[in-house]
Every structure is written in structure tokens, then in C-alpha cells.
C-alpha positions in Angstrom: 0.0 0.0 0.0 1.4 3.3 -1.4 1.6 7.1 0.3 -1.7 8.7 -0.3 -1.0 12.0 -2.5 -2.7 15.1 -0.4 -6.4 15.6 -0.6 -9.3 17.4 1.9 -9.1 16.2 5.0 -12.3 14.2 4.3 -11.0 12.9 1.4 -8.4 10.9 2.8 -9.8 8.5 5.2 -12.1 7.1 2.5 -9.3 6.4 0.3 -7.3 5.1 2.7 -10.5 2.7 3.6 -11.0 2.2 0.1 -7.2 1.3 -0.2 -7.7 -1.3 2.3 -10.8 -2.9 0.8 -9.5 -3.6 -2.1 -7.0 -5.7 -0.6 -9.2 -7.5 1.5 -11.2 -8.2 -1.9 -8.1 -9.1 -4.1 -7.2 -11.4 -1.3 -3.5 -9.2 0.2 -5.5 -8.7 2.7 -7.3 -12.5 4.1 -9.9 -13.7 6.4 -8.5 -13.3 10.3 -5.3 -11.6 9.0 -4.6 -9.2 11.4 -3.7 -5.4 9.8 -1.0 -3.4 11.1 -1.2 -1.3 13.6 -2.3 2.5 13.5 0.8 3.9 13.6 2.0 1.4 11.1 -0.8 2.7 8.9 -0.2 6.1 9.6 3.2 5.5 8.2 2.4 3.6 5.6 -0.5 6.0 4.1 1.7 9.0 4.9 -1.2 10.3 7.3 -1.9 11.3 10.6 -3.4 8.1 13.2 -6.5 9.7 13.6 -7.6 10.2 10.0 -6.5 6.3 9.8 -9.1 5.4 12.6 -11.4 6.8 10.6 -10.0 4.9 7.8 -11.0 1.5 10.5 -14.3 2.8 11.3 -15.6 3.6 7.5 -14.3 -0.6 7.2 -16.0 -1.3 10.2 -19.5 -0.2 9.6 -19.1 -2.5 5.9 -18.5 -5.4 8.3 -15.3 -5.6 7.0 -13.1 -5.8 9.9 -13.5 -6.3 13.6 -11.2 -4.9 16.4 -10.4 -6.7 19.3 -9.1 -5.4 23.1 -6.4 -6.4 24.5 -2.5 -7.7 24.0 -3.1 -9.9 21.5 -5.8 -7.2 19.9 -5.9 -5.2 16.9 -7.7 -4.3 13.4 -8.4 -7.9 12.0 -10.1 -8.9 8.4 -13.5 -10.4 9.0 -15.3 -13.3 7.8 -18.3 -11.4 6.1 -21.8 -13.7 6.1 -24.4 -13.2 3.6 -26.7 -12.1 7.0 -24.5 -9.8 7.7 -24.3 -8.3 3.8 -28.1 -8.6 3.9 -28.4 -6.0 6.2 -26.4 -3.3 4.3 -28.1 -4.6 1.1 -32.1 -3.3 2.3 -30.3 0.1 4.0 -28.8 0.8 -0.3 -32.4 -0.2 -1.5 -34.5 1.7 0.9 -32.5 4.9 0.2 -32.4 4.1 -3.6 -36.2 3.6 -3.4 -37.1 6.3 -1.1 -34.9 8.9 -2.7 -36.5 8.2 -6.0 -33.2 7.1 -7.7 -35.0 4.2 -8.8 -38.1 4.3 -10.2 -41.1 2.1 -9.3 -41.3 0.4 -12.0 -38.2 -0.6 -12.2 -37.6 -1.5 -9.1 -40.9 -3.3 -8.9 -39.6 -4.9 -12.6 -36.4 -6.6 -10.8 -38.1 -7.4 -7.3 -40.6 -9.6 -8.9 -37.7 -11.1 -11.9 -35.1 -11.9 -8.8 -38.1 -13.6 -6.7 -39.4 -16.1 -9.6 -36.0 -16.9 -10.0 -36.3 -18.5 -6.7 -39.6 -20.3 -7.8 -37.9 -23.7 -9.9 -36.0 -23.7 -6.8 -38.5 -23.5 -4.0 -40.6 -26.3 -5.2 -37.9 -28.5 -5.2 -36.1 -27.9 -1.7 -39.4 -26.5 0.3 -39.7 -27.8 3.7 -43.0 -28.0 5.8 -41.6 -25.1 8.0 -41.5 -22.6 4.7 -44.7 -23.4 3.5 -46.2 -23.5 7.4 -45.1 -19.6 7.3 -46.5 -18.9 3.9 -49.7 -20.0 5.1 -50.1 -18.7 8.4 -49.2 -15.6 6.5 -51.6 -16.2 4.6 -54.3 -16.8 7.3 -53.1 -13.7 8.8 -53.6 -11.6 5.8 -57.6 -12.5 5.6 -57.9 -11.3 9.6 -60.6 -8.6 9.7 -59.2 -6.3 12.6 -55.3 -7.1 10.7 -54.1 -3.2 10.4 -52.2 -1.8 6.5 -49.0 -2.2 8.7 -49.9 -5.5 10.0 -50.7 -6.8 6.5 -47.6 -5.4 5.1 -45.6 -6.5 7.9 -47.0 -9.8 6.9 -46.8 -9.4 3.2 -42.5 -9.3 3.8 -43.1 -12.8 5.8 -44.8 -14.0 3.2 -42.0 -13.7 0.2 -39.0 -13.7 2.8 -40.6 -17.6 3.3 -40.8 -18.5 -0.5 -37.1 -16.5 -1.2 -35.9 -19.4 2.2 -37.3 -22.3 0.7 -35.4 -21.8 -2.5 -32.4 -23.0 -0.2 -29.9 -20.6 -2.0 -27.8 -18.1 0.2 -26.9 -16.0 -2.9 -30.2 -15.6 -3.9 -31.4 -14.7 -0.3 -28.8 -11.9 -0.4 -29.8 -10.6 -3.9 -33.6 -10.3 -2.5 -32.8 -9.3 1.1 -33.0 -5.7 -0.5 -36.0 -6.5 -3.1 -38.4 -7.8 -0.6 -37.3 -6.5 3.2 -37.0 -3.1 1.7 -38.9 -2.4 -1.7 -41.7 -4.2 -0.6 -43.0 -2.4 2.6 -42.1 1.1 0.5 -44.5 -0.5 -2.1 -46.5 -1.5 0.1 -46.8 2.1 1.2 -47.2 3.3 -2.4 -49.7 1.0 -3.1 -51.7 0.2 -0.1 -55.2 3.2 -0.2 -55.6 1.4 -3.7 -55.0 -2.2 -3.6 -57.4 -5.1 -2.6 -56.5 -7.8 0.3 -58.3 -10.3 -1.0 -57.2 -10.3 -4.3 -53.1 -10.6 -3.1 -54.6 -13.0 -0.9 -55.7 -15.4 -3.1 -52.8 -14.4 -5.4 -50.2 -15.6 -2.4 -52.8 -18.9 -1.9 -52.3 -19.5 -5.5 -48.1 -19.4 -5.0 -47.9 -21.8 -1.7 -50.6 -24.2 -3.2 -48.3 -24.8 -6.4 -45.1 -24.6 -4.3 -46.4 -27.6 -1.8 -47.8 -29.3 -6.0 -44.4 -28.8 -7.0 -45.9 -27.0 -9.9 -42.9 -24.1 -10.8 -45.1 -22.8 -14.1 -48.4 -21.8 -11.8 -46.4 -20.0 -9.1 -44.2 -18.3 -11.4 -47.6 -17.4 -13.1 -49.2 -16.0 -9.9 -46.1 -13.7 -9.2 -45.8 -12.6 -12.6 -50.1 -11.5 -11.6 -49.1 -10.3 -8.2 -46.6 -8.0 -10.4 -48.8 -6.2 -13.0 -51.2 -5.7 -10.4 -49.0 -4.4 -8.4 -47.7 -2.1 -11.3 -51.2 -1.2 -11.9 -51.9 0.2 -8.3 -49.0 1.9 -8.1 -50.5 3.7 -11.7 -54.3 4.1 -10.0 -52.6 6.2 -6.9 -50.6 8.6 -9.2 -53.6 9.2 -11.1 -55.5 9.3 -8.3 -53.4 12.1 -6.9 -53.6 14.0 -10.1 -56.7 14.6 -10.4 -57.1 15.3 -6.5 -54.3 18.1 -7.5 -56.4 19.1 -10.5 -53.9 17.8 -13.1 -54.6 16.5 -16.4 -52.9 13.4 -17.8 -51.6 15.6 -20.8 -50.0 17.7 -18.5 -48.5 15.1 -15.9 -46.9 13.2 -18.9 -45.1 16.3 -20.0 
């Protein structure tokens, strides 16, 4: 690792965190390595000890590295889990989402693709746990007296069940941010509009074909759950345009 030319103050302790990411990715850098010291950094990066602490922290926070107390403590490389990722994953999608980066129907577009992806996979390695949750979920959903954040509380548990049964880690990761974060926001988006019973009987429609081991029909019912979904979110915005006194010309300019 080479002397950091001057920047901002601010400047350098993402490069130097940056610096040491990439060799924990290219492999310099390896699982339960310990790094050198703060001083040894400091000398390394050309920088004061400070701005390489906050080099450490910036790592930390990515789950990257994990400090231990002590004599035989120090800055070490961690061993990253896809639980751990997962949780970083729904923070970049919520803010993506929520800060309009991303539109809705794009992001409802890739939520939907990554989930019946799972589908082939879930009918093959489902377990009686996974499709016990889909259906109390689904028992849940057709309560009476089950408040919009109860149902969309229980609208997560209901896909985070069909993305487990698929039995791959990968794709769990991929869909941590499509369904623990992009569905409650659309959820939010969508929710004065939509109709319980018909996602209801669209989700009954997904577990019975996952317990039949039929991949066709539940890839079906999601691909239904995601135009109608689409269409929602389309019946708010005009909904609110013509509460604002807008006419569709003039919102599609």
C-alpha cells in the first residue's frame, strides 16, 4: 500500500478505507489476518493516526473488519456472512427507493424477476416449516381487525418464506433488498388502492403450487401479483392528479 498524494481532510480516510478494501477483496489482505497497527498505517498512508481510525471505522461499519481489546488485539479482516451483507443490502435499497433514484417500475420490474428466479427452486427444496409460514401468513392476511401495517408486515413474511425455501444463500442476499425493503415502501405506495383479497388469493395461488411442486403456476401468480402491483401503483398517481387538478396531458409532459 502506497503514500496517499494530499487531498481534503475528508477525502483521505475514504481512500485510505478504500485502499484497504481492495486488498481484502483481491485477497493481500485474508480472512482473520490481522492489519497493522495504526501507527504502522499512519506511516504507511503518509497520514496522521486519527484520520486512519477513521479509515477503521468507515471498514467497520461495511462489516469488514473487527477490532479486538487487549495484548493480542488489533484491526483484523472479517469473515463477512451473507446475513450480515443482507443488512447493508435493504439500508442501499431503501435509500435508492425512497430517494426516487430508482423508479417504481423498475424496481418493482427486478423485485418480482429476482423472486421467480427462486420459484424452480423453491418447489424442489421447500420444507414443511417454509410453506407453514406462507400460510399462516396467509391466514393472517384475511384477519378482519389485521391493520395496512400489519398486512404489510405480513406481506414481507410471506415472500421472505418463498425467497428461504429456495435453499440458496446468494439468492437470499440478492432479494434481502427486493423484498425487506422495496416491498414495505411499495407496500406504502400502493396500499389506499390495492385489494387484500385479491393478493390473498394471489399468495394462496403461489404456496398451493409450491407444496404441488408445480414451478409454471407460481411463477404465473407472481408474474399476476406483479402487474397488479404495477397497476396500483399507476391508480394512486392518477388518483393524486386529479385530486391536484392535473390532467394526464399535462402530468406526462
Amino acid at each position: 500500500m502506497e503514500r496517499l498524494t494530499l487531498g481534503t481532510e475528508g477525502e483521505l480516510p475514504v481512500r485510505i478505507a478504500q485502499a484497504l478494501r481492495d486488498a481484502i477483496v483481491e485477497g493481500r489482505l485474508i480472512v482473520d489476518q490481522r492489519l497493522p497497527s495504526e501507527q504502522e498505517l499512519a506511516e504507511q498512508f503518509g497520514v496522521s493516526r486519527p484520520t486512519v481510525r477513521e479509515a477503521l471505522k468507515r471498514l467497520a461499519a461495511q462489516s469488514l473488519i473487527r477490532t479486538q481489546r487487549g495484548a493480542t488485539g488489533g484491526a483484523f479482516v472479517n469473515r463477512l456472512s451473507y446475513e450480515e451483507a443482507a443488512g447493508q443490502q435493504i439500508t442501499t435499497s431503501t435509500l435508492l427507493l425512497s430517494m426516487n433514484a430508482v423508479d417504481f417500475e423498475t424496481a418493482c420490474e427486478a423485485r418480482y424477476a429476482l423472486e421467480r428466479a427462486c420459484v424452480p427452486f423453491a418447489v424442489q427444496r421447500r420444507k414443511p416449516d417454509h410453506l407453514a409460514a406462507m400460510r399462516a401468513e396467509i391466514f393472517r392476511q384475511g384477519q378482519p381487525g389485521l391493520s395496512d401495517e400489519g398486512f404489510c408486515a405480513s406481506d414481507v413474511a410471506f415472500h421472505r418464506a418463498l425467497v428461504d425455501a429456495a435453499g440458496n444463500p446468494v439468492l437470499s442476499y440478492q432479494l434481502a433488498g427486493a423484498v425487506e425493503a422495496m416491498q414495505p415502501l411499495m407496500n406504502m405506495i400502493t396500499f389506499p388502492a390495492r385489494s387484500r383479497a385479491r393478493i390473498v388469493a394471489l399468495h394462496g395461488q403461489i404456496a398451493d403450487a409450491v407444496e404441488a411442486g408445480d414451478a409454471a403456476t407460481a411463477e404465473d401468480a407472481l408474474a399476476a401479483l406483479a402487474d397488479y402491483t404495477v397497476a396500483l401503483a399507476e391508480d394512486v398517481r392518477r388518483a393524486r392528479r386529479e385530486r391536484a387538478g392535473v390532467s394526464p396531458t399535462a402530468a406526462g409532459r
